[in-house]
PLY file of the C-alpha trace (Angstrom):
ply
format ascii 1.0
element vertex 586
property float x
property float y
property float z
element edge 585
property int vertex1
property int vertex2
end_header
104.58 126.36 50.30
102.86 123.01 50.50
104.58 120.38 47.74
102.44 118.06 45.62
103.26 114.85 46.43
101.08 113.03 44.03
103.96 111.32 42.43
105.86 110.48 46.05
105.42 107.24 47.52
103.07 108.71 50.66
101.07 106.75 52.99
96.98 107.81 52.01
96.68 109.09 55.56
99.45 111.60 55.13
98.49 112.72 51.59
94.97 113.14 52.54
95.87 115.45 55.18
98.65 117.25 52.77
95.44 118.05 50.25
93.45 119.23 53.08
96.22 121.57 54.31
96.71 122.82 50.70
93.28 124.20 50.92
93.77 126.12 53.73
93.89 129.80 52.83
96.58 130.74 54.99
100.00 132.05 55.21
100.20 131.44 58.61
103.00 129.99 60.87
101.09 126.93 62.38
100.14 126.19 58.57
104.00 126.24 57.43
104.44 124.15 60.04
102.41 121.61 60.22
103.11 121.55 55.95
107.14 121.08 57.02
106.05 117.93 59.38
103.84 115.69 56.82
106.91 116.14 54.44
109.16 115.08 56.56
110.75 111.99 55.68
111.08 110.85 59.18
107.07 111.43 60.08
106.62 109.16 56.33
109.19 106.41 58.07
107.85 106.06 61.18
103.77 105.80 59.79
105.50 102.70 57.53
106.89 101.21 60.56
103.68 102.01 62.30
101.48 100.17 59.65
103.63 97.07 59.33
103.65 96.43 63.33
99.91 96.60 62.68
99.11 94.81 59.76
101.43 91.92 61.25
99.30 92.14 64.08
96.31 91.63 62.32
97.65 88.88 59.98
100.27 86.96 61.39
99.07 84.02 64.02
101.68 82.45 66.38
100.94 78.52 66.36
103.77 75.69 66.80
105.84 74.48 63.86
106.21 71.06 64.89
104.32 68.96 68.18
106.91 66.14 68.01
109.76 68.48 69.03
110.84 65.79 72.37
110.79 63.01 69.30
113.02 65.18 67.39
115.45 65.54 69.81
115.70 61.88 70.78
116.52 61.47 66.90
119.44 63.94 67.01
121.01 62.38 70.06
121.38 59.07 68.60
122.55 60.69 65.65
124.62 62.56 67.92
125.96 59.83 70.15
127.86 58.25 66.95
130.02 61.22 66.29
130.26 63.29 70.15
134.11 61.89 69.65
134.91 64.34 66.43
134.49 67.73 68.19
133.86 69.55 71.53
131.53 71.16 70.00
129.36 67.81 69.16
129.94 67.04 72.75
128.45 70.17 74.21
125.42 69.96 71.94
125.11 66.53 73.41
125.04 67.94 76.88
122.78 70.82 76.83
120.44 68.23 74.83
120.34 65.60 77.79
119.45 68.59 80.65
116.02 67.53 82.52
115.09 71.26 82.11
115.66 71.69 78.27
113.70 68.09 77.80
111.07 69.93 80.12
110.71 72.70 78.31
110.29 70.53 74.93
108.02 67.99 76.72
106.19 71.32 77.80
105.78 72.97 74.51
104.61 69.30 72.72
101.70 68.71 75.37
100.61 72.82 74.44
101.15 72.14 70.95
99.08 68.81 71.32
96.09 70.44 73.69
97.19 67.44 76.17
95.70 70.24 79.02
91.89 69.40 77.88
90.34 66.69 79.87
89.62 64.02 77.66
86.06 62.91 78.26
85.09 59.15 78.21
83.35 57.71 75.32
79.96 57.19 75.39
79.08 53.24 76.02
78.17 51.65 72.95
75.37 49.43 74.56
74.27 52.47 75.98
69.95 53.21 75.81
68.88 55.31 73.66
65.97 56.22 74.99
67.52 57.12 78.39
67.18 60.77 79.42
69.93 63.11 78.56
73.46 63.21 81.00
75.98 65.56 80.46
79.80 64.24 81.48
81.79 67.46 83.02
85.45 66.62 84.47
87.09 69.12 86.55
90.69 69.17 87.82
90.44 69.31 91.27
93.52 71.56 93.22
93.83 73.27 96.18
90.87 75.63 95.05
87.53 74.35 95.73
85.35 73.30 93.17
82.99 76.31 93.91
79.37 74.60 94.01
77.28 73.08 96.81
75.02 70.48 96.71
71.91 68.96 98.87
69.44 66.62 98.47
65.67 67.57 96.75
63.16 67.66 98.93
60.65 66.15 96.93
62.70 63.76 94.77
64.93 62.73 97.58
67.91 63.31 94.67
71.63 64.87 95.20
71.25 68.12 93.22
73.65 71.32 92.77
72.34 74.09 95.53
74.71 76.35 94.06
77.19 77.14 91.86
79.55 79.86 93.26
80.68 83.01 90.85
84.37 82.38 90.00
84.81 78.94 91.11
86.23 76.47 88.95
82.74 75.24 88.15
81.31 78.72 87.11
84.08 78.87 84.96
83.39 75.92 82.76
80.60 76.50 82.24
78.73 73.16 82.00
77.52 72.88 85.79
74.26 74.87 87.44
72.19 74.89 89.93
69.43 72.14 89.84
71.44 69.54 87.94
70.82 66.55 89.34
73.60 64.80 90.05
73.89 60.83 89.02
77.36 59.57 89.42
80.86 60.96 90.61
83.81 59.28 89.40
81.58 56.08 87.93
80.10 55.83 91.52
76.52 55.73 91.84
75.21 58.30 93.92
71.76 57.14 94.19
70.36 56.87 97.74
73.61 57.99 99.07
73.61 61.40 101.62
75.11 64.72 100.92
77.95 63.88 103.17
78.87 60.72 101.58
79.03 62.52 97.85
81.78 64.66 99.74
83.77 62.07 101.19
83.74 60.75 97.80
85.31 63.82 96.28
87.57 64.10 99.27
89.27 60.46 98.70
89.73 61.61 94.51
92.43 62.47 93.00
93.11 64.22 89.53
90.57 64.42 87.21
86.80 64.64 88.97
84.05 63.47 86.43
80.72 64.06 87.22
77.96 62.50 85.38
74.56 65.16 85.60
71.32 65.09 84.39
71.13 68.63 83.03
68.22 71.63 84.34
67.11 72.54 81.22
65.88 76.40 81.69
68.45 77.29 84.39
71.81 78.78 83.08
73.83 80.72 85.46
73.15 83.80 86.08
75.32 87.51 85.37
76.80 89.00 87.99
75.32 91.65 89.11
77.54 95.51 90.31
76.21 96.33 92.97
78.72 97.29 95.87
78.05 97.09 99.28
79.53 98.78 102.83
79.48 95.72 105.65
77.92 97.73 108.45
79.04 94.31 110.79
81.71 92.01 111.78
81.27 88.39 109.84
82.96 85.26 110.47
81.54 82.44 108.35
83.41 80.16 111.20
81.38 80.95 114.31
77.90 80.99 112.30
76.97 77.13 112.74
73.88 77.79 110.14
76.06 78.71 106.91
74.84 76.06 104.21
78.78 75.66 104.06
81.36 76.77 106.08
84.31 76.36 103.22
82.44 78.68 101.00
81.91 80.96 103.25
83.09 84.76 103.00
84.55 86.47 106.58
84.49 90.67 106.47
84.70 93.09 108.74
82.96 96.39 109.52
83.19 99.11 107.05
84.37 96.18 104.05
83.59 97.17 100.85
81.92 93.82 99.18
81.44 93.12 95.16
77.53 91.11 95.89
77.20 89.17 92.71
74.44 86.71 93.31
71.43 87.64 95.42
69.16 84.54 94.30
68.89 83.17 97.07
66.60 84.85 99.48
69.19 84.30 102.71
72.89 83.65 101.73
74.19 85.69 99.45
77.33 85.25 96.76
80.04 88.33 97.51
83.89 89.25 96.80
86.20 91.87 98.89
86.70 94.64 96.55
89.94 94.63 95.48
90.53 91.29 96.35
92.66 88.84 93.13
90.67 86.02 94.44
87.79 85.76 91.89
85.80 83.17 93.55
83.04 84.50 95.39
81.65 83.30 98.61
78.39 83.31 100.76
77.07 85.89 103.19
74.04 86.43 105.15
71.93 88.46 103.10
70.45 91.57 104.53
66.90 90.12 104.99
68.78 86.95 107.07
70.60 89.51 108.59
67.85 91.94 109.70
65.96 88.93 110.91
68.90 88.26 113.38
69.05 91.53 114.81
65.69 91.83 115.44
65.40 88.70 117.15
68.36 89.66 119.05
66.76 92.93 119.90
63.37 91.39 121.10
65.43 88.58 123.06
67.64 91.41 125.08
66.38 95.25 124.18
68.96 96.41 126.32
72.37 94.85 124.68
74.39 96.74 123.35
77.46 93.79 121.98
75.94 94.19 118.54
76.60 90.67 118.29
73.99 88.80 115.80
71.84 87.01 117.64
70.98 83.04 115.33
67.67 82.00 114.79
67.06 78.39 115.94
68.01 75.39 114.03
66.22 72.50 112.11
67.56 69.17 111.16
67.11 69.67 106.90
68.73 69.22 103.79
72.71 69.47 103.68
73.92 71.99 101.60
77.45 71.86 101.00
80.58 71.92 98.48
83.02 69.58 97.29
86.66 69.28 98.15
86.48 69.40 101.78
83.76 68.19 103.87
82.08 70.48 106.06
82.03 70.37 109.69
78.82 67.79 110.97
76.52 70.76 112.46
76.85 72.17 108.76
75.88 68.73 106.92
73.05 68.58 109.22
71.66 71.38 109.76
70.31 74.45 107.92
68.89 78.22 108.78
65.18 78.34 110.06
63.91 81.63 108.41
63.40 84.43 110.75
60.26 86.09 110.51
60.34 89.38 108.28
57.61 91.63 110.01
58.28 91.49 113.74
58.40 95.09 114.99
60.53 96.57 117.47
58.77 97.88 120.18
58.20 101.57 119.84
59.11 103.79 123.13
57.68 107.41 124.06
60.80 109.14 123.33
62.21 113.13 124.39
62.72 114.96 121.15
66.02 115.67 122.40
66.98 112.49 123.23
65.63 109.84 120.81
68.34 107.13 120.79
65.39 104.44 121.82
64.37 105.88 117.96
67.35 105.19 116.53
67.80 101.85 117.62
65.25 101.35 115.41
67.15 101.77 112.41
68.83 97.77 110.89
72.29 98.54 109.92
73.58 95.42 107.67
74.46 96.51 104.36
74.53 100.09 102.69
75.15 100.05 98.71
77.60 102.22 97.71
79.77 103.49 95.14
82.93 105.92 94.57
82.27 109.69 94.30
84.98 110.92 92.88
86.67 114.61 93.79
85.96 117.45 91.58
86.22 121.42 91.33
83.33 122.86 93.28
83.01 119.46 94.94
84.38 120.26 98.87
83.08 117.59 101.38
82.46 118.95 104.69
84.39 117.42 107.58
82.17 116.26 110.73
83.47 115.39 113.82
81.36 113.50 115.91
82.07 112.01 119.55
80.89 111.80 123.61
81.28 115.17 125.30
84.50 115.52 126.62
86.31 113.61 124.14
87.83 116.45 122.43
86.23 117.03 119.12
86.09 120.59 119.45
89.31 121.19 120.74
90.22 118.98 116.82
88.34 121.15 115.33
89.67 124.57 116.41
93.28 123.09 116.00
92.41 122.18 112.60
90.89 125.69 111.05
94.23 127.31 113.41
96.76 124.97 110.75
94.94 126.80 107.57
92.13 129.41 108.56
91.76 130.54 104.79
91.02 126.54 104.10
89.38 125.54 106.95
86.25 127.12 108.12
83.78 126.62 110.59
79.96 128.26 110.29
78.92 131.16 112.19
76.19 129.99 114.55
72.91 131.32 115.26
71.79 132.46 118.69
68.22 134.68 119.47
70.32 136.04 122.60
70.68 139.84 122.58
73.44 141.25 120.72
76.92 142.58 123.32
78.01 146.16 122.12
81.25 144.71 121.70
79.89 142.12 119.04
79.57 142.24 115.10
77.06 140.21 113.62
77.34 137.64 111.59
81.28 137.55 113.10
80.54 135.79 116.13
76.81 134.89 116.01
74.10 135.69 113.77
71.70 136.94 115.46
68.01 136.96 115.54
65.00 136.86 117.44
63.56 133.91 119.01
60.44 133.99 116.55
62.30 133.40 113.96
64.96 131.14 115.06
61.98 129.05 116.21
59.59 129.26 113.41
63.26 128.19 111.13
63.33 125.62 113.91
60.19 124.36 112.55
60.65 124.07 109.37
63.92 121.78 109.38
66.13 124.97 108.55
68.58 123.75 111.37
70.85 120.56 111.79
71.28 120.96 115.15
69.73 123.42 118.37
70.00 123.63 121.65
68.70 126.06 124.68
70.94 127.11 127.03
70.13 130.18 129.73
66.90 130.66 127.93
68.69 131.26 124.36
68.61 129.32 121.46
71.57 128.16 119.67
72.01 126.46 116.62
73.89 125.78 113.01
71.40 126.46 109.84
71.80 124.13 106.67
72.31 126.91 104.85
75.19 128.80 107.11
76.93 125.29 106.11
76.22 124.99 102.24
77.19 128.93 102.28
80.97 127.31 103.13
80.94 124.61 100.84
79.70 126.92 98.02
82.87 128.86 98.69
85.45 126.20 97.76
86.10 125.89 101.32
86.28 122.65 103.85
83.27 122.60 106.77
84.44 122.21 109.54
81.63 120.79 111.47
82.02 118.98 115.33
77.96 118.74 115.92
76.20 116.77 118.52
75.75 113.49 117.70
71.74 113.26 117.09
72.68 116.08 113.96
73.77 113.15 111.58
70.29 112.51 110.75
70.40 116.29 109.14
73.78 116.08 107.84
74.27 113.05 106.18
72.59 113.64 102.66
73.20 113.55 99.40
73.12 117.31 99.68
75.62 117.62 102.06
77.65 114.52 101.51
79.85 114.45 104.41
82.57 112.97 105.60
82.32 111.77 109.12
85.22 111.05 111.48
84.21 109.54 115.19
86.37 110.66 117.70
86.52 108.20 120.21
88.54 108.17 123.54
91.40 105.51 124.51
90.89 103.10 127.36
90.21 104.40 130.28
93.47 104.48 132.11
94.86 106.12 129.44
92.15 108.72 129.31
92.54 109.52 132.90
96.53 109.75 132.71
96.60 111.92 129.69
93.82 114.43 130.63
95.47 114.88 134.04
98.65 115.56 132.76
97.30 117.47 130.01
95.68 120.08 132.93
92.48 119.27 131.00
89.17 121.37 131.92
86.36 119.58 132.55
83.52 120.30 129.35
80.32 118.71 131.82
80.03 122.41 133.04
80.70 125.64 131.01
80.64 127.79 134.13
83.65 126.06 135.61
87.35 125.92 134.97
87.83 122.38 136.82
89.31 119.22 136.35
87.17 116.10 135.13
85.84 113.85 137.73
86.54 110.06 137.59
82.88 110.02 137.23
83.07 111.81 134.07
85.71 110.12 132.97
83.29 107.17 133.05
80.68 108.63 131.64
83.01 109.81 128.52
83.66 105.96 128.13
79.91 105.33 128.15
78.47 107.85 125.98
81.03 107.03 123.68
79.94 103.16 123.50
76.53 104.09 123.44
76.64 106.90 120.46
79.10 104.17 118.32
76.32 100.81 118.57
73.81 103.48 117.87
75.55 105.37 114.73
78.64 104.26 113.88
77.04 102.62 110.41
77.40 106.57 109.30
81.42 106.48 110.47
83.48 107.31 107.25
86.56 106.71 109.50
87.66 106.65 113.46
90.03 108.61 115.13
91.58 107.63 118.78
92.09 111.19 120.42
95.08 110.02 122.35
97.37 112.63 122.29
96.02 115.43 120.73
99.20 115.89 118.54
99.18 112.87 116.49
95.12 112.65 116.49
95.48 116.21 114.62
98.07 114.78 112.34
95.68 111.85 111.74
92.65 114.10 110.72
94.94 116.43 108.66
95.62 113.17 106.67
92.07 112.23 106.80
90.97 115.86 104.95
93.69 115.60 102.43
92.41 112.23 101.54
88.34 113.67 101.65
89.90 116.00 98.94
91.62 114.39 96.56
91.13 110.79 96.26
87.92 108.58 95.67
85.96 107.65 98.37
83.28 104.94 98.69
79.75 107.20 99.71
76.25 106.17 99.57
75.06 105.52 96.21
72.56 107.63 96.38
74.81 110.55 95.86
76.15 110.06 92.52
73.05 109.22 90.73
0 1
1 2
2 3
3 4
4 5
5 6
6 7
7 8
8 9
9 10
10 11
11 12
12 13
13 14
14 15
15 16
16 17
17 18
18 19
19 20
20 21
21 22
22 23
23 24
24 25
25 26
26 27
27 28
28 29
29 30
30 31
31 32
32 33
33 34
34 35
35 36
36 37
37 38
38 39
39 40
40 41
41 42
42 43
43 44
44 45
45 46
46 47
47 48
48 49
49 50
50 51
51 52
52 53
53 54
54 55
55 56
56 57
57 58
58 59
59 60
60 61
61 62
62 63
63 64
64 65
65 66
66 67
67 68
68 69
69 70
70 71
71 72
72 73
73 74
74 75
75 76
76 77
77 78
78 79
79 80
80 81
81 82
82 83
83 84
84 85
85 86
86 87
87 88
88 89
89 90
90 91
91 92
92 93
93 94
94 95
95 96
96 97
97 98
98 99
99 100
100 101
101 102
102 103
103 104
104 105
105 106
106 107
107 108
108 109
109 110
110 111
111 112
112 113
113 114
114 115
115 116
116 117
117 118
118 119
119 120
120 121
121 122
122 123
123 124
124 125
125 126
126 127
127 128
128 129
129 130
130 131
131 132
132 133
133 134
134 135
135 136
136 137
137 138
138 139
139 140
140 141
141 142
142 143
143 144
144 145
145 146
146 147
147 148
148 149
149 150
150 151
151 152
152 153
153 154
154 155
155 156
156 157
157 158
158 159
159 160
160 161
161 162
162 163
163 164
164 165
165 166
166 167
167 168
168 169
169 170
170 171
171 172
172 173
173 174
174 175
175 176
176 177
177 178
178 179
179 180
180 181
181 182
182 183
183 184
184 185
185 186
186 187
187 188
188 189
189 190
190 191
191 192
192 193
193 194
194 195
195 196
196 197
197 198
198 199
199 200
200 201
201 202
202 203
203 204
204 205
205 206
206 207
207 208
208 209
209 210
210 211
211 212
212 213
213 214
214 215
215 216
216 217
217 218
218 219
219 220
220 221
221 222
222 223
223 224
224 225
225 226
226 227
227 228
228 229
229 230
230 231
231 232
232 233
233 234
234 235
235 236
236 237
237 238
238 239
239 240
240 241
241 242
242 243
243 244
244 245
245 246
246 247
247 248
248 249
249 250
250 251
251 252
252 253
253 254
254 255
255 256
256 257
257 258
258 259
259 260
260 261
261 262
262 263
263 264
264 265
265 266
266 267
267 268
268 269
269 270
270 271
271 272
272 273
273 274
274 275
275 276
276 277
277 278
278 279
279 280
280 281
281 282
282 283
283 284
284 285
285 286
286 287
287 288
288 289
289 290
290 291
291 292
292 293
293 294
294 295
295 296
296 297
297 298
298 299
299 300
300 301
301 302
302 303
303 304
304 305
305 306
306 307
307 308
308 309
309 310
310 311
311 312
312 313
313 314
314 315
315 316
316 317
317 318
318 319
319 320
320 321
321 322
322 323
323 324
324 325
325 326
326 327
327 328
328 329
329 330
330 331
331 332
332 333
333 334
334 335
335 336
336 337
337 338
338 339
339 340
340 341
341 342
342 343
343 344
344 345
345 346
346 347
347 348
348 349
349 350
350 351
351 352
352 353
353 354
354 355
355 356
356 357
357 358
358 359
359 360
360 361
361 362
362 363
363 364
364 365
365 366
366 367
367 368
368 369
369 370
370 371
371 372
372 373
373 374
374 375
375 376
376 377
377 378
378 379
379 380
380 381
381 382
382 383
383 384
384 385
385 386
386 387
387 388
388 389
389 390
390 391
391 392
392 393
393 394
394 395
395 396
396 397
397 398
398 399
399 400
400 401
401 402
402 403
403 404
404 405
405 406
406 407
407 408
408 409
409 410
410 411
411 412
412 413
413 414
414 415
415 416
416 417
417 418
418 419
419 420
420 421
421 422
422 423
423 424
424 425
425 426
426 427
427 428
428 429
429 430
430 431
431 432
432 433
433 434
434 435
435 436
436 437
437 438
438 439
439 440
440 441
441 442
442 443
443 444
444 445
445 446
446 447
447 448
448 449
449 450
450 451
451 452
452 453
453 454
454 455
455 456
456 457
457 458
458 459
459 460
460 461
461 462
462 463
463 464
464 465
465 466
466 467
467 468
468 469
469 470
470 471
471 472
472 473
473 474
474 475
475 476
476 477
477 478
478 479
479 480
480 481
481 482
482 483
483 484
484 485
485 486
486 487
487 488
488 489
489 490
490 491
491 492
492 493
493 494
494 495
495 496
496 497
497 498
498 499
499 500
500 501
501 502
502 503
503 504
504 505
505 506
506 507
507 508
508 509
509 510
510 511
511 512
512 513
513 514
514 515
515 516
516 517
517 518
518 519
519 520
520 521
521 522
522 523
523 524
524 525
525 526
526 527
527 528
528 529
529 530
530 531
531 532
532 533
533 534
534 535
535 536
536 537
537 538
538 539
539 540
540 541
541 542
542 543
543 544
544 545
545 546
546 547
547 548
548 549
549 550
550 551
551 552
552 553
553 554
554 555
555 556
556 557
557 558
558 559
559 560
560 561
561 562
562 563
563 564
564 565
565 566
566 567
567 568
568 569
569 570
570 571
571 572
572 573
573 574
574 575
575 576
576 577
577 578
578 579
579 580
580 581
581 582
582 583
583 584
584 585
């Protein structure tokens, strides 16, 4: 029976929801219950503890007693010094005063008490015009971390101005320095018909406390960052591109780098963290139209290279454009990035349908924006393994159904060959007639086909979503040229490249392995050395063509620990979050 407790000393939470249980009609046990645990004296204690760890919270604000403390001491060691003689206990009070680390501590807690850690700005000259146009006076510590902004001189005012302020840096943090300022004087020297480079050699000889006297640009705050994430689809060292505006600031990543862009304001360098990374100062990049521009350049300068190394457009003797605390290398000071053109076309080649890699070479890979799709029930990412025939993707693939064939499954392929007595359709093939496999051909139906003894052959779409619809993992090992159909937001695959070791080592371990050659299905051979080769080349040739759809790369060394890799690999697909296209979870 639920007590009245008007007349008990009950927190108004507790009461409230004693009155609301009383006028519950019900007898039940859950009602008794939860009637026994609001009385409870214990339940009523802990709420009052509860509420006075909050309120105190709310009210109580931790601020030093005294900011004199070191003075304080000083006094009760000469007060001390006079009587040390009556007792040991005088004595040791005496010592444990005069430690350097308990006078650093007090010294310490005085210049905290005392704000001593704000830069104290210089007051303004009394003689000082007052019609002159408005300065602001920022000071900055300088440390080992740069300052984080660049400048350069105006083209048409021939004055030092800030290029850039970098998101993070210590001058994006206070707050009081942006891009356009004009700068006037650093550390009471005059920077007026001085050069980029001598403003940083200035900054490099300081010490301490950097003031910078700036004539503000009214209208041009900093700007918020901005979320969008990023996959680097290219290697990126800041130290071999001699066109960065500054090679201090700049940001080094490699392929497949997920990068935080945060400033894209200017049209061809870019402001960009490492995901992940503590550092919160962000640094430059080429941005994707800088980038493009290299590529094709390098692509009309030598069609047939296949390095993937960025080719640089030619340089022009311009503004500098750098940051303080270190000065850049001379080539940077000096030099800057001549825009690449943005509408040169790649020369278009008469390709086979089958084999349209002169297409694909087409396609720009520099940046692909991205974000984390994370795993769900009903949500089973097929697994794709992609490679150079011969490399041993299939074999993966059957070892990896054989570990779990309930789990891993592989769709029935299509064929218009005639059906054996001995075969069951849809077990082995599904079979139909060529009409139809052609006409389904036609209408994109298929993500990959082939002809082989007069008979098509091929994987529907829908064969594959009937797998994934099941709760089951794809297992798909496709040609190459089928990515194009796959990789949607559909689908949303995860693709592993199987690429072969050197050489050597893929000659020694397929011979000892008693490998069959795959170059003809009619034969039980060995490989040739000349398909050994050609394993090495196709390989090269699908990654520079593809590999910006690579979730991951797998060395099929020995086949043993390259199927312990990709059993990894799908565990991970399955239960963790994994950076996609961001096209597939909007």
């Amino acid at each position: 029976m639920i007590m009245d407790c008007a007349t008990e000393s009950w927190d108004p939470a507790l009461t409230k929801l004693l009155a609301s249980l009383k006028e519950v009609q019900s007898d039940g046990e859950d009602v008794a219950f939860l009637s026994e645990l609001l009385q409870s004296k214990q339940l009523h204690a802990l709420v009052q503890v509860h509420n006075k760890i909050v309120a105190r919270g709310k009210d109580d604000k931790f601020y030093p007693l005294l900011s004199n403390a070191m003075q304080v001491t000083l006094d009760v060691l000469e007060m001390l010094a006079d009587i040390a003689a009556v007792s040991k206990e005088y004595q040791e009070i005496l010592s444990l005063l005069q430690r350097p680390h308990f006078q650093a501590i007090l010294c310490t807690h005085d210049a905290v008490a005392q704000k001593d850690y704000y830069p104290h700005l210089p007051d303004i000259p009394p003689d000082a015009d007052e019609e002159e146009e408005t300065v602001k006076i920022v000071q900055l510590v300088k440390s080992d971390e740069p300052l984080g902004a660049t400048i350069k001189t105006d083209e048409e005012t021939g004055k030092i101005v800030i290029a850039r302020v970098m998101h993070g840096g210590a001058a994006d943090r206070s707050g009081l320095i942006h891009a356009g300022d004009e700068v006037i004087e650093v550390n009471g020297i005059s920077v007026e018909n001085k050069t980029p480079a001598d403003v940083l050699a200035i900054l490099q000889s300081s010490e301490g406390t950097i003031t910078f006297k700036l004539v503000p640009s009214f209208g041009k705050g900093g700007s918020r960052e901005s979320k969008v994430r990023v996959r680097a689809l290219f290697n990126y060292n800041s130290s071999d591109d001699p066109y960065i505006p500054c090679k201090e600031a700049g940001l080094d990543f490699k392929k497949g780098d997920i990068l935080h862009i945060v400033s894209q304001d200017d049209a061809y360098w870019w402001q960009a963290r490492r995901e992940g990374d503590r550092v919160m100062r962000a640094g430059l990049i080429p941005s994707r139209a800088l980038q493009e521009g290299r590529i094709i350049h390098e692509r009309q300068t030598d069609p047939q290279t296949m390095d993937g190394k960025p080719a640089l457009c030619s340089p022009t003797t311009a503004n500098s454009d750098c940051g303080p605390k270190t000065p850049c290398s001379p080539n940077a000071t000096t030099t800057t990035l001549l825009p690449c053109k943005s509408t040169p076309k790649v020369k278009k080649i008469i390709y086979d349908i089958k084999e349209n890699d002169d297409f694909d070479r087409e396609i720009i890979p520099t940046y692909e924006e991205v974000a984390r799709l994370y795993p769900r029930p009903g949500l089973v990412r097929p697994i794709v393994l992609v490679g150079a025939p011969g490399v041993g993707r299939n074999e993966l693939r059957r070892r990896l159904i054989a570990t779990d064939p309930e789990k891993y499954v592989t769709p029935v392929p299509f064929t218009s060959r005639p059906q054996k007595s001995s075969e069951q359709n849809g077990k082995e093939y599904v079979f139909v007639s060529r009409e139809k496999m052609e006409q389904d051909i036609s209408d994109a139906k298929f993500i990959e086909h082939g002809e082989y003894k007069g008979n098509l052959y091929g994987t529907s779409a829908e064969s594959v979503e009937t797998v994934i619809n099941s709760g089951r993992v794809c297992v798909l090992s496709p040609h190459w040229q089928a990515l194009k159909m796959l990789r949607t937001p559909r689908l949303r695959p995860y693709i592993v490249f199987v690429r072969p070791p050197p050489l050597e080592r893929l000659m020694e371990t397929r011979t000892a392995a008693n490998a069959r050659s795959t170059f003809d299905k009619d034969s039980s051979r060995a490989f040739t050395e000349e398909e050994f080769h050609d394993i090495i080349r196709s390989s090269n040739r699908i990654s520079f063509l593809y590999s910006y759809m690579f979730d991951e790369e797998i060395v099929n060394d020995d086949l043993a620990s390259a199927l312990t890799q990709l059993l990894k690999t799908s565990w991970k697909v399955q239960s963790e979050p994994l950076w996609v296209p961001a096209s597939w979870v909007q």
